[in-house]
C-alpha positions as CSV (number, residue, x, y, z in Angstrom):
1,X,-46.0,-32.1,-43.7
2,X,-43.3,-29.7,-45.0
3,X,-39.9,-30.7,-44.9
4,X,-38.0,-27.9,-42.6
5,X,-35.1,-26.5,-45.0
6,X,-31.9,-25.3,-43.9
7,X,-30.5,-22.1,-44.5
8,X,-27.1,-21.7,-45.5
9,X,-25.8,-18.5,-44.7
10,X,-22.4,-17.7,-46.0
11,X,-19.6,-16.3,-44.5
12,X,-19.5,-12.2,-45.2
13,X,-16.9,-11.3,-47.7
14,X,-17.0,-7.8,-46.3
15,X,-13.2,-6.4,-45.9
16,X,-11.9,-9.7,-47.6
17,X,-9.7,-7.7,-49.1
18,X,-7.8,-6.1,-46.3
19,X,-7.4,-9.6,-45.0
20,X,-5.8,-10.5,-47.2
21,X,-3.9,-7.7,-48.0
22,X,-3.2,-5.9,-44.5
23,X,-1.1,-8.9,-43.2
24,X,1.6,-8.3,-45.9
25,X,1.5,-4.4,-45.7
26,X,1.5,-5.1,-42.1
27,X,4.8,-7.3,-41.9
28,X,7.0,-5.0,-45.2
29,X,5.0,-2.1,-45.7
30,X,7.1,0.1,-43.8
31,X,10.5,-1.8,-45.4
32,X,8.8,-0.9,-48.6
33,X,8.2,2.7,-48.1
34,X,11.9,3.3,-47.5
35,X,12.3,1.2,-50.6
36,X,10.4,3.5,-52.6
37,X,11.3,6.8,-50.6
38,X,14.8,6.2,-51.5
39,X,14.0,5.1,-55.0
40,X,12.0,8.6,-55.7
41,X,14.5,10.4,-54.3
42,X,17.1,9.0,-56.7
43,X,15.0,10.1,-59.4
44,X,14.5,13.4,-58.6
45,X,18.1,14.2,-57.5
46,X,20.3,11.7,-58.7
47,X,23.4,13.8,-58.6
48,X,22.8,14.4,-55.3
49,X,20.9,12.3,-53.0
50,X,23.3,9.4,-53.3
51,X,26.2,11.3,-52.2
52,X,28.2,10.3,-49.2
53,X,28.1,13.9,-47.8
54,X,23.9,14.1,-48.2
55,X,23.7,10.2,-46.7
56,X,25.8,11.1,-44.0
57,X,23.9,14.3,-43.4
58,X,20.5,12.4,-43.8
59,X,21.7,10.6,-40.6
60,X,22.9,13.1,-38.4
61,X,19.5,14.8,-38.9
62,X,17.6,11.9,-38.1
63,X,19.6,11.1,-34.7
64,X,17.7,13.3,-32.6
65,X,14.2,12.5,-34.2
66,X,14.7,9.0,-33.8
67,X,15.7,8.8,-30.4
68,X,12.7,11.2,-29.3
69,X,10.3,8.9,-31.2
70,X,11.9,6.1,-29.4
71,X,10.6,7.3,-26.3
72,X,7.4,8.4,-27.6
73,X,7.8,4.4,-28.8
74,X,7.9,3.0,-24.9
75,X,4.7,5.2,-24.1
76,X,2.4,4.4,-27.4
77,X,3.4,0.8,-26.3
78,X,1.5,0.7,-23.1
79,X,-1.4,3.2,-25.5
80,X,-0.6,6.5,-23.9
81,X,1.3,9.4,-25.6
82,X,3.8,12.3,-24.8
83,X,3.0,15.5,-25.8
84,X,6.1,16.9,-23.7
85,X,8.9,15.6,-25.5
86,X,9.8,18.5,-27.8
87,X,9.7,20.9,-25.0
88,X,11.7,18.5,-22.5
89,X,14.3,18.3,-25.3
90,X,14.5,22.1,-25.4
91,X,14.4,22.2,-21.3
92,X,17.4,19.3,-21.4
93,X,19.2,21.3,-24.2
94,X,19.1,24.7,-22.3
95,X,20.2,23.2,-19.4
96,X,23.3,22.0,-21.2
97,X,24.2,25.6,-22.5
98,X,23.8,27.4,-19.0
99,X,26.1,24.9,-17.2
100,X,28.7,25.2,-19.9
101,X,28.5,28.9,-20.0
102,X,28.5,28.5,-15.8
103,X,32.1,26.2,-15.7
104,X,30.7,23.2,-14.8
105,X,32.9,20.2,-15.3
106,X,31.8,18.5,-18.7
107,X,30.8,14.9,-16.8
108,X,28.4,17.2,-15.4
109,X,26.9,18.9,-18.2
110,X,26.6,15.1,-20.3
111,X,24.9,13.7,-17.5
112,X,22.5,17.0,-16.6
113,X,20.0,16.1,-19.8
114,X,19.4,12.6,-19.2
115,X,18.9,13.5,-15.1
116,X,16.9,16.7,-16.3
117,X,14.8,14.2,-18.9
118,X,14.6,11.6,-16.5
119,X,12.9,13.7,-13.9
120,X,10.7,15.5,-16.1
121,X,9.3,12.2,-17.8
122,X,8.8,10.5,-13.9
123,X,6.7,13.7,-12.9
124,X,4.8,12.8,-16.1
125,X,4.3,9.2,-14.9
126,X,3.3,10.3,-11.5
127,X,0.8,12.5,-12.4
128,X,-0.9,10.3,-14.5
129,X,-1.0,7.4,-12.2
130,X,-1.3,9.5,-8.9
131,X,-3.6,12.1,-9.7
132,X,-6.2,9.3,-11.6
133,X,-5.9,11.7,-14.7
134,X,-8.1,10.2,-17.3
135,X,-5.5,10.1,-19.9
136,X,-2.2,11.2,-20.6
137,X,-2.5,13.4,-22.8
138,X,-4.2,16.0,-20.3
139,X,-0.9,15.4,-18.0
140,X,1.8,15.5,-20.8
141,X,-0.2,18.3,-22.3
142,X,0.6,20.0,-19.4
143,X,4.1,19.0,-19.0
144,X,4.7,20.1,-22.7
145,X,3.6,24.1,-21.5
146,X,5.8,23.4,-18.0
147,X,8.7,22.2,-19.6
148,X,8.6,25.2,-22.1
149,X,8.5,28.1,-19.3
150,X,11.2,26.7,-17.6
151,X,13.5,26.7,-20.8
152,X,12.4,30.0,-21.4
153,X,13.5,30.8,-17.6
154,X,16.3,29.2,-17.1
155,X,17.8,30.8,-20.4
156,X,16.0,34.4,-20.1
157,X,14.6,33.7,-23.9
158,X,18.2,33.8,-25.2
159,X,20.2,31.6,-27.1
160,X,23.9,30.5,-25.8
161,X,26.6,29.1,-27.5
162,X,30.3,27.3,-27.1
163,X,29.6,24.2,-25.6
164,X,32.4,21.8,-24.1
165,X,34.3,19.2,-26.9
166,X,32.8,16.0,-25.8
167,X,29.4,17.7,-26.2
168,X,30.3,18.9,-30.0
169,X,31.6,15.3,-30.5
170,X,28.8,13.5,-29.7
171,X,26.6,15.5,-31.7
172,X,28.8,16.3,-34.8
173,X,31.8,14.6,-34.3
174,X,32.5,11.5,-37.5
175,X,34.2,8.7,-37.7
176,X,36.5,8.2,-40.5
177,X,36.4,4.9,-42.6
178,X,38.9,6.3,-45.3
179,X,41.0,9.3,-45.0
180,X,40.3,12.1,-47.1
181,X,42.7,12.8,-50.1
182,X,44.2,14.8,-52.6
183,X,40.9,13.3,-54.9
184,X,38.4,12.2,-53.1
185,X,37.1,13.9,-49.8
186,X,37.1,10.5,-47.6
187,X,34.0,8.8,-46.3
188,X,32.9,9.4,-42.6
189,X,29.8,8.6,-40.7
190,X,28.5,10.5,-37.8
191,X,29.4,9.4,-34.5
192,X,25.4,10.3,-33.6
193,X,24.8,7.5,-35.9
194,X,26.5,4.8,-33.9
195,X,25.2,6.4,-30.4
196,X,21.6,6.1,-32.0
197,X,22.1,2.6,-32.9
198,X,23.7,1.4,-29.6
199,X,20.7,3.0,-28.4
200,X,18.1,1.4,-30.3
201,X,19.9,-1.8,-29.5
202,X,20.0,-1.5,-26.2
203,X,15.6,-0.4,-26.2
204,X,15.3,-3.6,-28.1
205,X,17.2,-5.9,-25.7
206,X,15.1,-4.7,-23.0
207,X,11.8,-5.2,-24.3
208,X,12.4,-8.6,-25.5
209,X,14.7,-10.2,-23.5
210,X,13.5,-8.3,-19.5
211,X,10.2,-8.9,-17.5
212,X,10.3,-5.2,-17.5
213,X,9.7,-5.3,-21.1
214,X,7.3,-8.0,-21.3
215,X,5.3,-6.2,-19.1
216,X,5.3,-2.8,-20.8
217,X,3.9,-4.8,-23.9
218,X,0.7,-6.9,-21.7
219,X,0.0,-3.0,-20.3
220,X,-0.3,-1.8,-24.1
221,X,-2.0,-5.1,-25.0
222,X,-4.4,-5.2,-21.8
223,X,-4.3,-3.0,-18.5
224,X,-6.8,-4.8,-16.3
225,X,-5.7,-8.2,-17.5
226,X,-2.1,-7.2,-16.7
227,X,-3.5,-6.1,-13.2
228,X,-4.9,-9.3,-12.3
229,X,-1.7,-10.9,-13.8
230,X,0.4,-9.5,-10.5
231,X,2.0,-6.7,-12.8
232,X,2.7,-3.8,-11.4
233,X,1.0,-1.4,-13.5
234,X,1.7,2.3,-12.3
235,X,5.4,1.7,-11.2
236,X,5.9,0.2,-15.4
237,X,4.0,3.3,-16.1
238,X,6.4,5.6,-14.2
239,X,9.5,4.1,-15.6
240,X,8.0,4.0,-19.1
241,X,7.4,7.7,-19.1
242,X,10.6,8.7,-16.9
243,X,12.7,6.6,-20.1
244,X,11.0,8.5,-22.5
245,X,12.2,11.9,-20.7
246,X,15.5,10.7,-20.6
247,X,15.7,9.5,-23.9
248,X,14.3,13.3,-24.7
249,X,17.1,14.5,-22.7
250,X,19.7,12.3,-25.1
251,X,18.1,13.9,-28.1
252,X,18.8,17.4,-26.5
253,X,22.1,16.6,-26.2
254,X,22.6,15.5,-29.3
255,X,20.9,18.2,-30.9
256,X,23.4,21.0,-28.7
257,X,26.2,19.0,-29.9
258,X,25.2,19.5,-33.2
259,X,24.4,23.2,-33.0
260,X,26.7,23.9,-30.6
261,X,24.3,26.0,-28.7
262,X,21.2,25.9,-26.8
263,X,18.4,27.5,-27.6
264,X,15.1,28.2,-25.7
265,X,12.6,27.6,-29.1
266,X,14.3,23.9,-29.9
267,X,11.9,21.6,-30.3
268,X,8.7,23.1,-31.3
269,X,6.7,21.0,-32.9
270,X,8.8,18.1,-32.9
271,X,6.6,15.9,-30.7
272,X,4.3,15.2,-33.8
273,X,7.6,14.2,-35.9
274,X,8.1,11.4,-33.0
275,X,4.7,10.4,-33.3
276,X,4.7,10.1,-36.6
277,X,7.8,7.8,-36.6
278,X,6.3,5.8,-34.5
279,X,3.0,5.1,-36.0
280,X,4.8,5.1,-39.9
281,X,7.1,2.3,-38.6
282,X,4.1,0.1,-38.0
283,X,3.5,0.7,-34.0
284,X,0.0,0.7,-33.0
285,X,-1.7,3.9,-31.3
286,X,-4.0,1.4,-29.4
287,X,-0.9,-0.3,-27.8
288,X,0.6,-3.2,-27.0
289,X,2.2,-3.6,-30.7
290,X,5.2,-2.6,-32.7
291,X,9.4,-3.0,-33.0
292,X,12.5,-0.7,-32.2
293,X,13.4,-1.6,-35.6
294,X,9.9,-0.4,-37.0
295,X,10.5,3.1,-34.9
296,X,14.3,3.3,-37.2
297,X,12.5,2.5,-40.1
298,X,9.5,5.3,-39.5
299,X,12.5,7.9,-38.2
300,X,14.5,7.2,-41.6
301,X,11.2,7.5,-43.7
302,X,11.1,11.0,-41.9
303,X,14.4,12.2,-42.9
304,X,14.2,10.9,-46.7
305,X,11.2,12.8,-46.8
306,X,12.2,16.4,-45.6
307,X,15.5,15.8,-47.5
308,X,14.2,15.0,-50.9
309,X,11.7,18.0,-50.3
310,X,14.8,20.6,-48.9
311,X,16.4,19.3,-51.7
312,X,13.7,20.1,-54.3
313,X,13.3,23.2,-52.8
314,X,9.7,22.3,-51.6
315,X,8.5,25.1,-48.5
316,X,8.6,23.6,-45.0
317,X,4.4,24.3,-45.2
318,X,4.1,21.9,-47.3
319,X,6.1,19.6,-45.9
320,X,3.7,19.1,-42.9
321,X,0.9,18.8,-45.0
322,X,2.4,15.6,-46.6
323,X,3.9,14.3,-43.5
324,X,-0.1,14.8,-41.7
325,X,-1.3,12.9,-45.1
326,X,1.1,10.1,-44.5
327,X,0.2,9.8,-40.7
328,X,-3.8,9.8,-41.2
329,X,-2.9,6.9,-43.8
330,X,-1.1,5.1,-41.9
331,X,-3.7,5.3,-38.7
332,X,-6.3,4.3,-41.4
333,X,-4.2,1.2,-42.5
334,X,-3.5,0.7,-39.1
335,X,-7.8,0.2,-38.5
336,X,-8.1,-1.8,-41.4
337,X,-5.6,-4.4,-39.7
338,X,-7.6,-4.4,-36.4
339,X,-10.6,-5.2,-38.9
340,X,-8.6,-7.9,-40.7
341,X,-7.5,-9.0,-37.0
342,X,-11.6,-9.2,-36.0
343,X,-12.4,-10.6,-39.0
344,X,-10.0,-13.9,-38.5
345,X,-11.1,-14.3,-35.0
């Protein structure tokens, strides 16, 4: 009689690499592409690039982005996305203009783009859980062509300009750490800088230290296993999108400031720079995973890399065909850890 033999069957080595290798790009990878973004741009423009004034500037041009992708943050959280941003920012920024250039009191016209943001984000939320849509995208799609008319309304397609002090000051005001001088010009920071991180501060207190928050990560992680949890899952949804329309709203006011103006075209476009920030600092377009801090790191990866290229003279083409390279390798890095993640379960 034949002895049965047993068959020993070893473990696949298939994407042993990326097991290996994805946890540590997925803890510093983002860390280390500012590392190296910074390092390059040193190179290139070393005159330059390390100059108070370009630093300082690198920042003010990054407050708006950032706070746009932080809202576009809240919603890739729960695994939706907001295609309306840009356009509420241009509706929130208009709206700014037209009550300055109509005497409104300036309480009023600081508070009209987060009320203006607000609403359009919780029209966004209602839709999608009301109407059933199938995803957000088709509301928010939507939204983004809504949002746009009623800039272009509102303002009759023109631009306006001369907004009220406080306005200018939060968008391009700075804050002096030494006084300029005979020989040296003083260094400043932008007080858009220090609104953007109170902010972000303030985004991360609430999602790791409320039940709110907590929640909003189980909806990205799991919808129907949040549902049978006792979460509320439409009313997070609401408030997740009607945050990201007000934080859209604080961009547009930020960007006025800085322009001192409204205008109708603001924003075009600028959805896909959120997203971008987003998914570059490490956040996961399936939901339920990422950090505010992650979303400041992606922002400033952003901004080092249109200011190296402005400052190397590269066309703005060109530009978005790098940043669309660097998002469809971070997506791909980003399957290669849900792999990994599969592949130690």
């Amino acid at each position: 009689m034949a002895t049965p033999t047993t068959e020993i069957v070893e473990p696949k080595r298939e994407d042993s690499l990326a097991v290996r290798i994805i946890p540590f790009v997925d803890r510093y990878g983002v860390l280390l592409i500012v590392l190296a973004m910074v390092l390059v741009s040193f190179a290139l423009e070393p005159e330059v690039f390390l100059t108070w004034r370009n630093i300082s500037n690198i920042f003010r041009q990054i407050a708006f982005n950032a706070l746009l992708a932080l809202g576009e943050f809240l919603v890739i959280l729960t695994a939706g996305i907001d295609l309306s941003v840009g356009s509420t920012l241009a509706l929130a920024m208009m709206t700014v203009a037209v009550l300055s250039k109509a005497g409104a009191p300036w309480p009023l016209v600081v508070a009209s783009p987060f009320i203006v943001g607000a609403l359009v984000g919780i029209v966004n939320g209602l839709g999608l859980t009301k109407l059933r849509l199938p995803h957000p995208f088709i509301m928010t799609l939507g939204m983004l062509n809504i949002a746009r008319g009623l800039t272009n309304l509102i303002s009759g397609g023109v631009p306006i300009s001369g907004l009220p002090t406080p306005v200018r000051f939060l968008g391009a005001g700075d804050f002096n750490i030494t006084s300029p001088t005979e020989t040296s010009p003083g260094i400043s920071l932008p007080i858009s800088l220090f609104v953007l991180l109170v902010t972000f501060l303030a985004v991360h207190l609430f999602l790791q230290y409320t039940r709110t928050g907590r929640h909003i990560y189980a909806i990205g992680g799991n919808p129907q296993a949040a549902r049978v949890s006792g979460i509320n899952v439409n009313r997070t949804l609401v408030l997740v999108y009607g945050l990201c329309g007000m934080l859209a709203g604080f961009s547009g006011l930020l960007l006025a400031g800085r322009t001192n103006s409204g205008f109708p075209n603001a924003g075009l476009g600028q959805e896909l720079d959120a997203i971008s920030a987003v998914i570059i600092g490490g956040a996961s377009f399936f939901g339920g995973r990422g950090s505010v801090l992650g979303v400041f790191a992606g922002a400033l990866v952003i901004g080092l890399m249109r200011n190296i290229l402005n400052l190397r003279d590269v066309p703005v083409f060109w530009q978005q065909v790098l940043i669309g390279v660097v998002i469809i390798t971070v997506v791909y890095l980003d399957v290669l850890r849900r792999r990994a993640g599969s592949a130690n379960a």
